[in-house]
SEBAKOL-637441 format. One record per residue: x, y, z of N, C-alpha, C in turn; residue in three letters. Coordinates in steps of 0.2 Angstrom, whole numbers, plus 2048, in hexadecimal, padded with zeros to 3 digits. Example, Ala and Ser with C-alpha at 12.3 -4.5 7.8 and 13.67 -1.06 7.14 Angstrom:
2
@nu = 842 | nv = 7E4 | nw = 827 | cau = 83E | cav = 7EA | caw = 827 | cu = 842 | cv = 7F0 | cw = 827 | code = ALA
@nu = 840 | nv = 7F5 | nw = 823 | cau = 844 | cav = 7FB | caw = 824 | cu = 840 | cv = 800 | cw = 827 | code = SER
# end
This chain:
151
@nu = BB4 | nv = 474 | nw = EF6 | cau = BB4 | cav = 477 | caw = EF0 | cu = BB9 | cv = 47D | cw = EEF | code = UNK
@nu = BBA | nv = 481 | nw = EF4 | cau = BBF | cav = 485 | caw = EF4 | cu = BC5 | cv = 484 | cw = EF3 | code = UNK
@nu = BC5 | nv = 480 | nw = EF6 | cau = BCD | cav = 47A | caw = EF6 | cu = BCE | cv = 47A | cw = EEF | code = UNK
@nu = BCA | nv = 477 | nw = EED | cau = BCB | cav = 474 | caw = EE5 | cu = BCC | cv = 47A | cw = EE0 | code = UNK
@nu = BCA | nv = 47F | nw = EE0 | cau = BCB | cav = 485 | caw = EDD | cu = BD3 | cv = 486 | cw = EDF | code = UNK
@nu = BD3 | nv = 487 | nw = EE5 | cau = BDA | cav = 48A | caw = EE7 | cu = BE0 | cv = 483 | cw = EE3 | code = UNK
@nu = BDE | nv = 481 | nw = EE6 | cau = BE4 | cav = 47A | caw = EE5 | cu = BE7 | cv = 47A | cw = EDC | code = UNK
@nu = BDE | nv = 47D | nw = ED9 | cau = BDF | cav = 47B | caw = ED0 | cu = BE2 | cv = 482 | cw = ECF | code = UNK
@nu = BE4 | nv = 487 | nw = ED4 | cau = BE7 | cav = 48E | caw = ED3 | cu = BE3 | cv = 494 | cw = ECF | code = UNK
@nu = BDC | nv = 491 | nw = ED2 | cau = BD9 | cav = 497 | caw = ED0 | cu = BD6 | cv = 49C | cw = ED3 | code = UNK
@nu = BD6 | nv = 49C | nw = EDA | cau = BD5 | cav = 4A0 | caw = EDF | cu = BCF | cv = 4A0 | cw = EE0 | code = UNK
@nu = BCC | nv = 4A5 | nw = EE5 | cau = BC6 | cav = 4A4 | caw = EE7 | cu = BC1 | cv = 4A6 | cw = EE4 | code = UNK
@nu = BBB | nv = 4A4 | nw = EE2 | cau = BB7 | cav = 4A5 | caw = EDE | cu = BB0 | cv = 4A8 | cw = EE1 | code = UNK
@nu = BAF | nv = 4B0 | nw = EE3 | cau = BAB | cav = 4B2 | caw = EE6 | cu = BA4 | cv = 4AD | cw = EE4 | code = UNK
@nu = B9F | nv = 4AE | nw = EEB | cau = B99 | cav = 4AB | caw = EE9 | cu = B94 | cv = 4AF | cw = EEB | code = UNK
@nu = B8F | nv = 4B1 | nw = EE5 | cau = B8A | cav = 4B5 | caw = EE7 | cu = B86 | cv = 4B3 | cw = EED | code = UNK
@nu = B84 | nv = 4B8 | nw = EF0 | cau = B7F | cav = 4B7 | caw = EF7 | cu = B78 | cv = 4B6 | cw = EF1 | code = UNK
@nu = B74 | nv = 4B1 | nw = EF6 | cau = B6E | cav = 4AF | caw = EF5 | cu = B68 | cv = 4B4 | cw = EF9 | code = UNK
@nu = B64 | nv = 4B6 | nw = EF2 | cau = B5F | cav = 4BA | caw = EF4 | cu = B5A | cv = 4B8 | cw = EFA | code = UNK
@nu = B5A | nv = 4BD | nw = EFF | cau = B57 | cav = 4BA | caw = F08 | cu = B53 | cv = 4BE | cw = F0A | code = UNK
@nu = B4D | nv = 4BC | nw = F0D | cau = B49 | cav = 4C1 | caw = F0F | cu = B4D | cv = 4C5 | cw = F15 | code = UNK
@nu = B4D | nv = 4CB | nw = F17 | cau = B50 | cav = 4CF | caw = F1C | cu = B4C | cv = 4CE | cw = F23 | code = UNK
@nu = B4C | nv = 4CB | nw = F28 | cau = B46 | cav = 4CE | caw = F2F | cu = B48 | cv = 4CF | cw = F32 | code = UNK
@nu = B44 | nv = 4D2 | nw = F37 | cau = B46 | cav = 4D8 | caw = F3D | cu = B42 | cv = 4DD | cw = F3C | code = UNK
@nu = B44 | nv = 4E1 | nw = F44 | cau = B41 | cav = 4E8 | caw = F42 | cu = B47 | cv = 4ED | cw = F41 | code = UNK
@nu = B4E | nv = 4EC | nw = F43 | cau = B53 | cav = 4F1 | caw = F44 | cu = B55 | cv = 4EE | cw = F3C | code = UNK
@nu = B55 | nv = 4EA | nw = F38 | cau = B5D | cav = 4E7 | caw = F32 | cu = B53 | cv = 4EB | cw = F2D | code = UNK
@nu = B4E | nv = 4E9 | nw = F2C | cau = B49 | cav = 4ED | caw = F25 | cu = B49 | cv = 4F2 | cw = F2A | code = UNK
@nu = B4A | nv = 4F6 | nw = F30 | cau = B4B | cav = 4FF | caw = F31 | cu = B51 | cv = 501 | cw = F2C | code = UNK
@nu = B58 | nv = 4FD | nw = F2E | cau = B5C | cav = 500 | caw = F27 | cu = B5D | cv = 4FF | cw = F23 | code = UNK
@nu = B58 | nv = 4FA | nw = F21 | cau = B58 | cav = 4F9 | caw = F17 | cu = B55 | cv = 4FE | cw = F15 | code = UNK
@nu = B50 | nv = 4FF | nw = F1A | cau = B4C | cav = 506 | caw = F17 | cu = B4E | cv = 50A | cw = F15 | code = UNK
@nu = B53 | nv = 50C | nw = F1B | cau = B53 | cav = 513 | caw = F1C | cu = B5A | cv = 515 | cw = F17 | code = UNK
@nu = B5D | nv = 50F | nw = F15 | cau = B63 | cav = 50F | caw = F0E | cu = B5F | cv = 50D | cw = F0A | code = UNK
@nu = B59 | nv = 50D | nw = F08 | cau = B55 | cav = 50B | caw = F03 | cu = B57 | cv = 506 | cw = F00 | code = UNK
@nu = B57 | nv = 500 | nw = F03 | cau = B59 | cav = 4FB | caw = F00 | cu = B54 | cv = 4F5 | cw = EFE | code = UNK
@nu = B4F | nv = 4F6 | nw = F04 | cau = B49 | cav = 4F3 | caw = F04 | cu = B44 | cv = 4F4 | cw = EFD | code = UNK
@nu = B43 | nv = 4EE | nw = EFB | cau = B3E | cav = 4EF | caw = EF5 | cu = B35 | cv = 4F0 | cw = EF7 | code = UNK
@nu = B37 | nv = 4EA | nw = EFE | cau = B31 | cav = 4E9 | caw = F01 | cu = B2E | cv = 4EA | cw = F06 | code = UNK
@nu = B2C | nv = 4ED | nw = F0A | cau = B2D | cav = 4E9 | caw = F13 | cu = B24 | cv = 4E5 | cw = F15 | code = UNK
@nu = B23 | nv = 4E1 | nw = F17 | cau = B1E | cav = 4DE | caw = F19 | cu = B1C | cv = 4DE | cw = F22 | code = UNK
@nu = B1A | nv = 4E2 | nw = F23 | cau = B18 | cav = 4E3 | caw = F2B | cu = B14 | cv = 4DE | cw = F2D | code = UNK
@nu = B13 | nv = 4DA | nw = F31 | cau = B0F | cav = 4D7 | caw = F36 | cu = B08 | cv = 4DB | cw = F3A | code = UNK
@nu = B03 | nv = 4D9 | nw = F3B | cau = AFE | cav = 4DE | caw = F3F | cu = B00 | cv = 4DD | cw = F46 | code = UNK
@nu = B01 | nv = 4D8 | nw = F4A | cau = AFF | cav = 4D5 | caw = F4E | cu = B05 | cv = 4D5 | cw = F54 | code = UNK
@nu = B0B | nv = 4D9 | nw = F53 | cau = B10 | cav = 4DA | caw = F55 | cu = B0C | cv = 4DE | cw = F5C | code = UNK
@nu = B10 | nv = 4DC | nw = F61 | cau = B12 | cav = 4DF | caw = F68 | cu = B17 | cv = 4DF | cw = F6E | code = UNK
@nu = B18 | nv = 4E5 | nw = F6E | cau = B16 | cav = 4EB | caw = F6F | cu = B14 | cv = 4EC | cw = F66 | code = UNK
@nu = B0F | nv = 4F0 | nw = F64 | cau = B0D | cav = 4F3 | caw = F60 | cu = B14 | cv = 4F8 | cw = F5D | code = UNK
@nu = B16 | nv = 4FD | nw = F63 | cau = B1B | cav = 500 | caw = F61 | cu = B22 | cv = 4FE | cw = F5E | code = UNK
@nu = B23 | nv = 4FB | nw = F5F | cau = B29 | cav = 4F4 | caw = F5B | cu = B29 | cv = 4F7 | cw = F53 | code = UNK
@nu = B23 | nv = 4F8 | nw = F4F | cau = B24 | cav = 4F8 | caw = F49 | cu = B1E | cv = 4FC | cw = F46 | code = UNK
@nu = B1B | nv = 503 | nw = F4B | cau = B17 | cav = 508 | caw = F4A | cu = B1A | cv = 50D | cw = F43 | code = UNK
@nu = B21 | nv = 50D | nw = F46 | cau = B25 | cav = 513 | caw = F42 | cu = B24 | cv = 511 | cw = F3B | code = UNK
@nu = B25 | nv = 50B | nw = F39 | cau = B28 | cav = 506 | caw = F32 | cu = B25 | cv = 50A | cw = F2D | code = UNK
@nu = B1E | nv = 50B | nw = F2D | cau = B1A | cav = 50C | caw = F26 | cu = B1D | cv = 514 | cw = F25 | code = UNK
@nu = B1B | nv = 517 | nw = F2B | cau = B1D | cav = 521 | caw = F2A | cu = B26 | cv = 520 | cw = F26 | code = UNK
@nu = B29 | nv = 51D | nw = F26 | cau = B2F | cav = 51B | caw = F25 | cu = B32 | cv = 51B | cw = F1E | code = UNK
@nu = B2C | nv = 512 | nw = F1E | cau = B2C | cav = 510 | caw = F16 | cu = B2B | cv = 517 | cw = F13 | code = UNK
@nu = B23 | nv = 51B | nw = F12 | cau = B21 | cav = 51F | caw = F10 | cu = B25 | cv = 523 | cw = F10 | code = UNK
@nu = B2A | nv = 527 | nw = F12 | cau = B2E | cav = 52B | caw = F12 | cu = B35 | cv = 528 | cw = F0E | code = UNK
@nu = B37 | nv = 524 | nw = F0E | cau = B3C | cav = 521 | caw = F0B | cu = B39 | cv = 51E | cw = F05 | code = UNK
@nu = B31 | nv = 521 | nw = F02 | cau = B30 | cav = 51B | caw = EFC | cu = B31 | cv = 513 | cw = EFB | code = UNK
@nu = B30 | nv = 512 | nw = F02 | cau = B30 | cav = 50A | caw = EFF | cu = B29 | cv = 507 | cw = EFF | code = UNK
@nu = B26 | nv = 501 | nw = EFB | cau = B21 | cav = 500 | caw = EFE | cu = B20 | cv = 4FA | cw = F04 | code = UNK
@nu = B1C | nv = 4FB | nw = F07 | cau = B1A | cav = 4F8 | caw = F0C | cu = B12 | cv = 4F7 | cw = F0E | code = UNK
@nu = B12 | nv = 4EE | nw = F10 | cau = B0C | cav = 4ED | caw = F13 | cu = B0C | cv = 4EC | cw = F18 | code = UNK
@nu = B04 | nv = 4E9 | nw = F1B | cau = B02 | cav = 4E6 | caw = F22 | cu = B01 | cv = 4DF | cw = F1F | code = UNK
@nu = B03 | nv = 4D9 | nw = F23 | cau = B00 | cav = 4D3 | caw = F23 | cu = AFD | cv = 4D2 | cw = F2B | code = UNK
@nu = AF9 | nv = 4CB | nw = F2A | cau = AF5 | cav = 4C7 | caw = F30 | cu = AFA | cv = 4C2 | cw = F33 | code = UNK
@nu = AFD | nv = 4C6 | nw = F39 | cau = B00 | cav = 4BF | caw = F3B | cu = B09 | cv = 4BD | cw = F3A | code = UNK
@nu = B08 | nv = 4C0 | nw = F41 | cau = B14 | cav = 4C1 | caw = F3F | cu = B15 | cv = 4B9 | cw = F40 | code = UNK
@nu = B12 | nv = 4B5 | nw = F42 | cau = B13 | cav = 4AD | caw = F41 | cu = B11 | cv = 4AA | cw = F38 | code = UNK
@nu = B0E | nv = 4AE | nw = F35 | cau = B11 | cav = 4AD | caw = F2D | cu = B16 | cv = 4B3 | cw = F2C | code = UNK
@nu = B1A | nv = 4B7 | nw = F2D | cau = B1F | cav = 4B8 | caw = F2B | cu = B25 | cv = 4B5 | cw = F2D | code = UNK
@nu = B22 | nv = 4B2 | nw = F35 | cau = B29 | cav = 4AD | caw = F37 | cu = B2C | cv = 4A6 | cw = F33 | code = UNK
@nu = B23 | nv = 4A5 | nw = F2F | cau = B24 | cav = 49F | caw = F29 | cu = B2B | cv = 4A1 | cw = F26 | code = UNK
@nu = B29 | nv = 4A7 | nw = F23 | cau = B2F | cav = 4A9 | caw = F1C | cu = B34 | cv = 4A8 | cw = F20 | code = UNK
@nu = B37 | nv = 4AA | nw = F25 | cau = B40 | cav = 4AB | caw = F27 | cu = B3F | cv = 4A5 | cw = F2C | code = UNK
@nu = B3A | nv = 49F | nw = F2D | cau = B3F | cav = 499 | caw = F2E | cu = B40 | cv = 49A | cw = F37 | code = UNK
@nu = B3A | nv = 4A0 | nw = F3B | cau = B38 | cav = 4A2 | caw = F40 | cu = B33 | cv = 49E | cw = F43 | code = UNK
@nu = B32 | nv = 4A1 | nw = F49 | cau = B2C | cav = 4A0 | caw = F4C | cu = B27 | cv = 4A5 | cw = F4B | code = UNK
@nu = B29 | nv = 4AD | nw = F4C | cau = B26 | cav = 4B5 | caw = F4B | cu = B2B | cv = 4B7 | cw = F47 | code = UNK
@nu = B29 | nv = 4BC | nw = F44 | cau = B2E | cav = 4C3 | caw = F43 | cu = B2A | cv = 4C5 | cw = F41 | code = UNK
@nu = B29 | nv = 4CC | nw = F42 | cau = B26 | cav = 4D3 | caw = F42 | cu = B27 | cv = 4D7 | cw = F3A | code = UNK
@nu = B2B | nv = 4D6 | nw = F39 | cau = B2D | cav = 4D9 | caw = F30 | cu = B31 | cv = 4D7 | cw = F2D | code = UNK
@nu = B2F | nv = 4D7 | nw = F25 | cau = B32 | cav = 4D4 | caw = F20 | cu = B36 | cv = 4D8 | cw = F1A | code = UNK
@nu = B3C | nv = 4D9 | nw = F1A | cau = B3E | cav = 4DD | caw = F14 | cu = B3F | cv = 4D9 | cw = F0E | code = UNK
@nu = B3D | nv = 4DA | nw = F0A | cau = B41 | cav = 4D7 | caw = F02 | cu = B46 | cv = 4DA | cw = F00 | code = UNK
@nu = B4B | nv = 4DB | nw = EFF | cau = B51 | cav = 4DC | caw = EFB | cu = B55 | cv = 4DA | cw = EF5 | code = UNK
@nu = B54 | nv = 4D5 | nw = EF4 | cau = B57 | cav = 4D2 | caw = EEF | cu = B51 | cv = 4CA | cw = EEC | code = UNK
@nu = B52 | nv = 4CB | nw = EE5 | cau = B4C | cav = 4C6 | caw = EE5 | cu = B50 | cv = 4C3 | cw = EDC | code = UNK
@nu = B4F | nv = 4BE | nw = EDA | cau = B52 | cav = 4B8 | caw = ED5 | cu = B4F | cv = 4BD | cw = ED0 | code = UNK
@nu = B53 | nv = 4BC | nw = ECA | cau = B50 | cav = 4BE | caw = EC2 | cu = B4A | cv = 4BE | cw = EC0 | code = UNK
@nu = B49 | nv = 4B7 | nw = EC1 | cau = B44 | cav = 4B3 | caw = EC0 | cu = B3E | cv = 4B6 | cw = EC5 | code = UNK
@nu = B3D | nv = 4B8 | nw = ECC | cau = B38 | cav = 4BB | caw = ECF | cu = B37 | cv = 4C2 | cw = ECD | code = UNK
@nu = B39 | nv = 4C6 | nw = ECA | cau = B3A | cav = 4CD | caw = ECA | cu = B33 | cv = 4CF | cw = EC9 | code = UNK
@nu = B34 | nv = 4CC | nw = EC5 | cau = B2B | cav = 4CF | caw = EC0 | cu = B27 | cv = 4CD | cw = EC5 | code = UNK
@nu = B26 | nv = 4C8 | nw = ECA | cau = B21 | cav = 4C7 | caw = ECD | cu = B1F | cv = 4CC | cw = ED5 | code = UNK
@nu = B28 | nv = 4CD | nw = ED6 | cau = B28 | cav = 4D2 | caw = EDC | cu = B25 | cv = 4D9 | cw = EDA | code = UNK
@nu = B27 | nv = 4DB | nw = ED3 | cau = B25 | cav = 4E2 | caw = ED1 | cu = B1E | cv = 4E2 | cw = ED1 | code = UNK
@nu = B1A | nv = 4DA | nw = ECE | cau = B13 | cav = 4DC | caw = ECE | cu = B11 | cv = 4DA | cw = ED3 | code = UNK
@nu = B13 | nv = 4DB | nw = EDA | cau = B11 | cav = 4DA | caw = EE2 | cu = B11 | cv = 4E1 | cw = EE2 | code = UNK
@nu = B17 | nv = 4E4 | nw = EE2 | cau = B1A | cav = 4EB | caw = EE4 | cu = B12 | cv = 4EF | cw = EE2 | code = UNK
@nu = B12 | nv = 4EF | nw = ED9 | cau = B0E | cav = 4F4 | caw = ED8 | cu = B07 | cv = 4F3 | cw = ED9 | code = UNK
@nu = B05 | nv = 4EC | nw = EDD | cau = B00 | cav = 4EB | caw = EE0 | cu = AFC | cv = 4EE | cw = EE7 | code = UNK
@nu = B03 | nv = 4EF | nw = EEB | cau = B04 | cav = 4F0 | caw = EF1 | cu = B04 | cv = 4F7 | cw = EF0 | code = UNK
@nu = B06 | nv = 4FB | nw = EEC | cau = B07 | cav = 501 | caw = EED | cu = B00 | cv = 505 | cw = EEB | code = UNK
@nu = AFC | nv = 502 | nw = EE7 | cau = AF7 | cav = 504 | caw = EE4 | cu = AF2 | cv = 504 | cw = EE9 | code = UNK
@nu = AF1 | nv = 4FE | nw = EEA | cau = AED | cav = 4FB | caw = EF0 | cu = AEC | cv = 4FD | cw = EF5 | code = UNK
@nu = AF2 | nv = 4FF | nw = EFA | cau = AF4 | cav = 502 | caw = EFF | cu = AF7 | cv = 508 | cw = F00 | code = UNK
@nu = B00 | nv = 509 | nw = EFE | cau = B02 | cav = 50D | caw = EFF | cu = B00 | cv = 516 | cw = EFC | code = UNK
@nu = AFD | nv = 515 | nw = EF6 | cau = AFC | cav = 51B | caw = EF2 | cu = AF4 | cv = 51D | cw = EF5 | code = UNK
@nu = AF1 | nv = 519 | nw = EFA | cau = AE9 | cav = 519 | caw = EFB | cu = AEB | cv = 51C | cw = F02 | code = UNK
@nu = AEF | nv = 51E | nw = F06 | cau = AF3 | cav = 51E | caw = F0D | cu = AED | cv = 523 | cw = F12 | code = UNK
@nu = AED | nv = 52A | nw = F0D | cau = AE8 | cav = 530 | caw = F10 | cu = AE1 | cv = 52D | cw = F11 | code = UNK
@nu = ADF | nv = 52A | nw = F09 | cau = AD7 | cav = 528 | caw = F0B | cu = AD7 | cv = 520 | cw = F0F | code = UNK
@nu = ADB | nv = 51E | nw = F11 | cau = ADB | cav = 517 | caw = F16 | cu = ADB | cv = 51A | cw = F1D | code = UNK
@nu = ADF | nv = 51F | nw = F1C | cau = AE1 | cav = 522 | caw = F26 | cu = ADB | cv = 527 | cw = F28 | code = UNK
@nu = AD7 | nv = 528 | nw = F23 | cau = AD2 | cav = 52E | caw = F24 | cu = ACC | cv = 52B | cw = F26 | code = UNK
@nu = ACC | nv = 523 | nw = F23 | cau = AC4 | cav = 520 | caw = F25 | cu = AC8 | cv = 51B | cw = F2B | code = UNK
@nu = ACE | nv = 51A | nw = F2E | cau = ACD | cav = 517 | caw = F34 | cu = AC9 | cv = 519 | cw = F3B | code = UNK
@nu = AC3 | nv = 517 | nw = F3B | cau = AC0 | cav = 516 | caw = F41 | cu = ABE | cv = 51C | cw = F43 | code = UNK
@nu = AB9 | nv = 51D | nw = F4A | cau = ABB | cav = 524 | caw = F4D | cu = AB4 | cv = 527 | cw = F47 | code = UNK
@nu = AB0 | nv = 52C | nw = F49 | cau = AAA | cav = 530 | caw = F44 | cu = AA5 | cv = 52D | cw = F46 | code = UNK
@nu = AA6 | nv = 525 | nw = F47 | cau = A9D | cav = 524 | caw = F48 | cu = A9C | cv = 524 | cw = F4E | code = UNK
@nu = A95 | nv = 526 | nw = F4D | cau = A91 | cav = 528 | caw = F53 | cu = A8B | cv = 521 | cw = F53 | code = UNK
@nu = A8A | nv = 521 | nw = F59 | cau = A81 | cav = 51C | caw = F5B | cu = A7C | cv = 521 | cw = F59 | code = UNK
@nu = A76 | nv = 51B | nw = F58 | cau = A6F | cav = 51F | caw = F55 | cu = A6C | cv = 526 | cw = F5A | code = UNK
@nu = A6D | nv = 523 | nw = F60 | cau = A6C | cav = 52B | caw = F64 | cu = A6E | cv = 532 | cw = F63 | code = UNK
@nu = A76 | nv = 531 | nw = F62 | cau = A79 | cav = 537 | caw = F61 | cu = A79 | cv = 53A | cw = F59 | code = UNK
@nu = A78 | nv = 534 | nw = F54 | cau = A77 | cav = 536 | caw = F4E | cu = A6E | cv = 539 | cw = F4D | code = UNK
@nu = A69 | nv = 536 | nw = F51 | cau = A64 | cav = 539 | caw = F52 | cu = A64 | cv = 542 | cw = F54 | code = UNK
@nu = A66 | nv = 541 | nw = F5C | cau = A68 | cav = 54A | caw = F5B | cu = A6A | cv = 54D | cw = F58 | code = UNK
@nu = A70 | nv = 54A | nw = F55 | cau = A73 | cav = 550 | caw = F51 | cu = A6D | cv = 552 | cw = F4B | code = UNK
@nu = A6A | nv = 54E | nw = F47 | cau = A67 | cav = 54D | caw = F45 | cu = A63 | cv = 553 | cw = F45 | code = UNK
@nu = A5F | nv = 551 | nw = F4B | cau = A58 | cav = 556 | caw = F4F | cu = A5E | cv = 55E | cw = F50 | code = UNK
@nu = A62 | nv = 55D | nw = F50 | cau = A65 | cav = 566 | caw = F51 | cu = A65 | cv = 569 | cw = F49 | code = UNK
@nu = A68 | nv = 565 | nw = F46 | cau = A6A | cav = 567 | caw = F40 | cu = A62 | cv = 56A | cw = F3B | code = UNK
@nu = A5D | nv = 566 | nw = F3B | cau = A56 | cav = 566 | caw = F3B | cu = A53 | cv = 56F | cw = F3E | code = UNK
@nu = A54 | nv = 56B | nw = F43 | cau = A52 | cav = 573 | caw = F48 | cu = A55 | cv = 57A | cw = F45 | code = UNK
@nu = A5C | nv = 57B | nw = F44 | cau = A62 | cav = 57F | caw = F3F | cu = A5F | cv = 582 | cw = F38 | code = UNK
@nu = A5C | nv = 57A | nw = F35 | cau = A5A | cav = 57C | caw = F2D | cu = A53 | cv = 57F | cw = F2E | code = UNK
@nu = A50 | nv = 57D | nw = F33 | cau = A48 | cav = 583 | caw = F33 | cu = A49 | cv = 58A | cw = F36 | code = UNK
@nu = A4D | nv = 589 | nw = F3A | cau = A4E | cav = 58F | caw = F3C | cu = A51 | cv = 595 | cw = F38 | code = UNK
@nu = A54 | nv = 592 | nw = F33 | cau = A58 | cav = 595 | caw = F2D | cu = A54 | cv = 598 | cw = F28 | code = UNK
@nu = A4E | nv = 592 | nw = F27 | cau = A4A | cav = 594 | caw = F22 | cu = A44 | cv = 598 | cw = F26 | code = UNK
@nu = A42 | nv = 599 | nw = F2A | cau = A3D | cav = 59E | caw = F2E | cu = A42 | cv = 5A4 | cw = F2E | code = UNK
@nu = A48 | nv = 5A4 | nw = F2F | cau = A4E | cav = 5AC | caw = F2E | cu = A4B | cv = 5AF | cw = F26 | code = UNK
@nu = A4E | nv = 5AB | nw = F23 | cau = A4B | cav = 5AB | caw = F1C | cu = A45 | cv = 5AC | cw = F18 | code = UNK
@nu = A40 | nv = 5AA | nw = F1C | cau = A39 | cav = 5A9 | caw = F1B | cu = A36 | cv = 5AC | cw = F17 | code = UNK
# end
């Protein structure tokens, strides 16, 4: 094809690159961090875990949004893998804009803007019947004591 350009004297005719998902963890660490990433999609099930612990403190810091999905064997579907651990969006058709921005502001609402009260109710606080009993019996014991001070 190029030939035929050249031949009919017309030079080369740049070709735009085709919009591609970005994977890895080093190539979506620099999209981020040039904000270039629209999107990044993390995998849960990565190990070592520390591979891609940093990614989300990152995105939030660099404002992009970012999820968790179930399964870096469906992200390895998108890029045509076996695995891959994360997903950047970068560049996306005309035609999908509007569908990526109503993922975007899906994901951000859902998750990224929720960050505080997601990381405050993980795990850790509850106690067994035993221990919530005692405290129970202390705290009981406290208020009558309070109210015979008071009396």
């Amino acid at each position: 094809m190029i030939l035929l350009y050249k031949a009919a004297g017309k030079g080369d005719v740049p070709t735009k690159r085709p919009p591609v998902l970005r994977a890895g963890v080093n190539t979506v660490t620099t999209l981020v961090e040039s904000k270039k990433a629209q999107l990044v999609v993390i995998a849960h099930d990565v190990d070592p875990i520390e591979l891609v612990v940093f990614l989300p403190a990152l995105c939030r810091k660099m404002g992009v949004p970012y999820c968790i999905v179930k399964g870096k064997a469906r992200l390895g579907k998108l890029v045509h893998r076996k695995t891959c651990t994360c997903v950047a969006f970068t560049q996306t058709n005309p035609e999908d804009k509007a569908a990526l921005a109503k993922l975007v502001e899906a994901i951000k609402t859902n998750y990224n803007d929720r960050y505080e009260e997601i990381r405050r109710h993980w795990g850790g606080n509850v106690l067994g019947h035993k221990s919530t009993a005692r405290i129970a019996k202390i705290e009981k014991a406290k208020a009558k004591e309070l109210a015979t001070k008071l009396g």
